[in-house]
C-alpha positions, -999 to +999 in steps of 0.1 A: +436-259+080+416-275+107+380-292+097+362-265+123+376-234+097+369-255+065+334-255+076+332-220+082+351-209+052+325-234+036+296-217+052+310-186+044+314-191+007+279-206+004+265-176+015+283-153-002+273-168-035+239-173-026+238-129-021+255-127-055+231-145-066+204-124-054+221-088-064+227-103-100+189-113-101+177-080-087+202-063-113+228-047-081+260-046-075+269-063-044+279-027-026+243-016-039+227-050-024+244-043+014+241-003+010+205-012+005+197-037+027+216-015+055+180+007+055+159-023+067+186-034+091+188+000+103+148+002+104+148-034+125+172-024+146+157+010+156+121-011+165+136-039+182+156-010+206+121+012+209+105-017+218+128-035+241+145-009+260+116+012+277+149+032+295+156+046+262+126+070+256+134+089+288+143+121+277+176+128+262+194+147+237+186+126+206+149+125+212+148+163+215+136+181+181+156+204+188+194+187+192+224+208+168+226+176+144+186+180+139+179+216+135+213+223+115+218+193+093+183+174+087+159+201+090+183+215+056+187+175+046+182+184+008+200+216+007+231+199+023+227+168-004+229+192-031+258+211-012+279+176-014+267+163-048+280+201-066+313+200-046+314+162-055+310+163-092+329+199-091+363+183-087+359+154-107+352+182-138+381+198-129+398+168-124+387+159-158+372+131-146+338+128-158+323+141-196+299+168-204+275+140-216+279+124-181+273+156-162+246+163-181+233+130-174+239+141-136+222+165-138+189+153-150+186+127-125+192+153-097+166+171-112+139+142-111+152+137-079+151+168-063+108+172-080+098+139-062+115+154-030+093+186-037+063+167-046+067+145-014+074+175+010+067+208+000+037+207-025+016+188-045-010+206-065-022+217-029-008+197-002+024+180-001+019+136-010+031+130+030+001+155+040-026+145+014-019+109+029-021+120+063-052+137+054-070+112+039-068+089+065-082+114+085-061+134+099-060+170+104-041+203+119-056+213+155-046+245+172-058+254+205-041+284+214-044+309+178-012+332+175-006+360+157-003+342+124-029+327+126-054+354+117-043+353+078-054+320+079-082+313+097-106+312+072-092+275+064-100+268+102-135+258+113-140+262+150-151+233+179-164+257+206-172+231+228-134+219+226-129+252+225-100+249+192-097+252+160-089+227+130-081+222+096-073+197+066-065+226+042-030+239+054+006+218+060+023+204+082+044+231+078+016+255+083+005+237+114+038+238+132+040+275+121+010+279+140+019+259+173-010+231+160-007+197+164-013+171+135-042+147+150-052+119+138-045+100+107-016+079+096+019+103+091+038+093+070+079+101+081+092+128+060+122+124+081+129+087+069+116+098+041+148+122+031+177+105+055+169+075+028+163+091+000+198+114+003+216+087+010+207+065-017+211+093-041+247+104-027+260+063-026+247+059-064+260+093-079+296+088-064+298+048-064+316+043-098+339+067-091+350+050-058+386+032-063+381+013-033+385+010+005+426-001+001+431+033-015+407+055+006+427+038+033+460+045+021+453+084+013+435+088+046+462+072+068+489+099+046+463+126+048+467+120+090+502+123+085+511+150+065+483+171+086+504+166+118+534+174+102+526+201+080+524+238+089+497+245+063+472+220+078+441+238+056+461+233+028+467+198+031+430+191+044+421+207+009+440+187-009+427+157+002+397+167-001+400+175-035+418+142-045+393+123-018+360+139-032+340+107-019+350+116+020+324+145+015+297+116+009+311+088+030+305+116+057+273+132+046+257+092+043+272+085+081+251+112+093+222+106+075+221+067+086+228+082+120+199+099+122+178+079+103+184+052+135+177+079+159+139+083+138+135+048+142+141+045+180+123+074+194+099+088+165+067+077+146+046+048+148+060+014+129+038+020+099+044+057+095+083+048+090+079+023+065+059+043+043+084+069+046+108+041+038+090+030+007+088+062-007+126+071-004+129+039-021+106+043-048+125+074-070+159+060-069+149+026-079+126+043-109+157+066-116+190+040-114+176+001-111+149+001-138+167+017-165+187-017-162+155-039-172+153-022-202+167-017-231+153+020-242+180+044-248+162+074-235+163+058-202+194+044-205+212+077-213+198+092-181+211+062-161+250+071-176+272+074-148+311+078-149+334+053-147+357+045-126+395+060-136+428+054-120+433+077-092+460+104-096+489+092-071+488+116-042+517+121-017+531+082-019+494+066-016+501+032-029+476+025-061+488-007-069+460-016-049+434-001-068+412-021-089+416-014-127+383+001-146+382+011-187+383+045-190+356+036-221+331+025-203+299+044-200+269+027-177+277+014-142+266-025-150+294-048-142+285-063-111+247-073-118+258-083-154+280-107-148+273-143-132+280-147-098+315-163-090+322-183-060+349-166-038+370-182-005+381-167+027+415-172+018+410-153-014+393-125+005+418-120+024+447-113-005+421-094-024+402-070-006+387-051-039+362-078-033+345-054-009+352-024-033+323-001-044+337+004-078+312-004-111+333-012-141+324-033-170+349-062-178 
């Protein structure tokens, strides 16, 4: 080996401890430590390309409100993450993979979930959190031109004759759209960051210790491509691997959400506006699945129960061998942030790719 790739395999290694270091003091795995870090790379990114490439905000198809991916997939964001997460933890029941305990367990964090996405968005005792805060730094809804629904509801309107408009701090953002008003003024936080971060999150922690591993997703993927050219039934063998590949449903779900999240960041909202949106997709899941690791109360600790990782049923030839092993006993996802870091080479990397494997096991 020459002295040019002993330094970089050096380098390398130094580095990779040094972030095992960090995901084992922050109690992560190292797949949660990336998968979470790939939000503030994704939120960089987006304000170094706003601000940098003036050409960009010329008017195109991803900076219109209106674009397929928008009005079809994120204007339904939640009801499309719940879609996923039922079919998702459908098939491993059926596939006897998971316990009632652990769906139950599920099933509660969804729940708490799915509140703090109601409390954020839809309502709040009044006003959803994203519009109180937008409110009470001053903001409010202005409508210049009243339509017809906006007789029910003038009475929460006060009038500027000399403007010659009407506004409000009483309705929603909702509301205000409904009425073809304009929020003005205050600071906005992004309910669209908001929910692309918060999905995803929730969809990569729910299915993560049930993941075997890129080798075997690999593997059944490159069969599934073959057996659908080949095959006459092609919906037949889609289902199938579907059914055997639940985590496809989220790989693909999380790819559109971190999609769109960059589109947010390039072309919508002020700098501020996203982060707070950022922080507060943050804040539930790390309540809900990383501080239940600090402590040692079994309340919180039962709702934190996820699945563990099984053996894939061998599918059409798909090689397994590959796939790291997990005890079928274990009950809470805390392997990788429980166990001291452990210094790996590029050379080992390369004959053992389940270094790079989302699977949670304990040891």
């Amino acid at each position: 080996m020459d002295p040019h790739h002993q330094e970089l395999e050096r380098r390398w290694n130094q580095a990779y401890t040094r972030l095992q270091s960090w995901a084992a003091l922050l109690r992560l795995s190292m797949a949660e430590l990336v998968f979470f870090s790939s939000f503030i790379v994704n939120y960089v990114f987006g304000k170094i390309i706003n601000a940098c490439g003036p050409a960009e905000q010329v008017f195109n198809y991803w900076n219109n409100k209106r674009n397929f991916v928008n009005q079809v997939f994120v204007k339904r964001g939640w009801g499309w993450t719940t879609l996923v997460l039922v079919v998702f933890y459908g098939i491993q029941w059926s596939k006897r993979r998971i316990t009632p305990r652990q769906l139950g367990s599920a099933t509660i964090r969804y729940a708490i979930v799915t509140t703090w996405w109601w409390l954020f968005t839809q309502w709040c005792f009044g006003l959803p959190i994203m519009d109180k805060v937008f409110v009470l730094t001053g903001g409010q809804c202005v409508v210049h031109e009243p339509n017809s629904r906006f007789d029910s509801l003038s009475q929460y309107f006060s009038i500027d004759e000399e403007l010659g408009r009407w506004a409000s701090s009483r309705v929603t953002s909702y509301t205000c759209r409904r009425l073809k008003g304009s929020w003005e003024g205050g600071h906005d936080p992004s309910g669209h960051v908001f929910l692309l971060v918060q999905s995803s999150l929730f969809l990569f922690l729910e299915s993560e210790a049930t993941w075997y591993g890129w080798t075997h997703f690999y593997a059944a993927t490159k069969n599934f491509i073959h057996r659908f050219k080949t095959s006459s039934n092609k919906l037949e063998v889609t289902i199938n691997y579907l059914v055997q590949n639940p985590h496809v449903l989220v790989i693909w779900l999380c790819s559109v959400w971190w999609s769109m999240l960059f589109m947010t960041n390039i072309y919508f909202h002020s700098v501020f506006e996203k982060f707070v949106g950022l922080l507060f997709g943050f804040m539930a899941i790390l309540a809900i699945y990383v501080a239940p690791r600090w402590s040692e109360n079994r309340v919180l600790r039962c709702i934190y129960e996820v699945p563990a990782a099984k053996e894939p049923v061998e599918q059409h030839n798909v090689t397994t061998s590959a796939v790291p092993e997990a005890s079928a006993s274990s009950t809470t996802a805390t392997a990788h942030w429980a166990t001291p870091p452990k210094t790996t080479t590029v050379s080992e990397l390369s004959s053992d790719s389940s270094e790079f494997e989302m699977v949670d096991v304990v040891n």
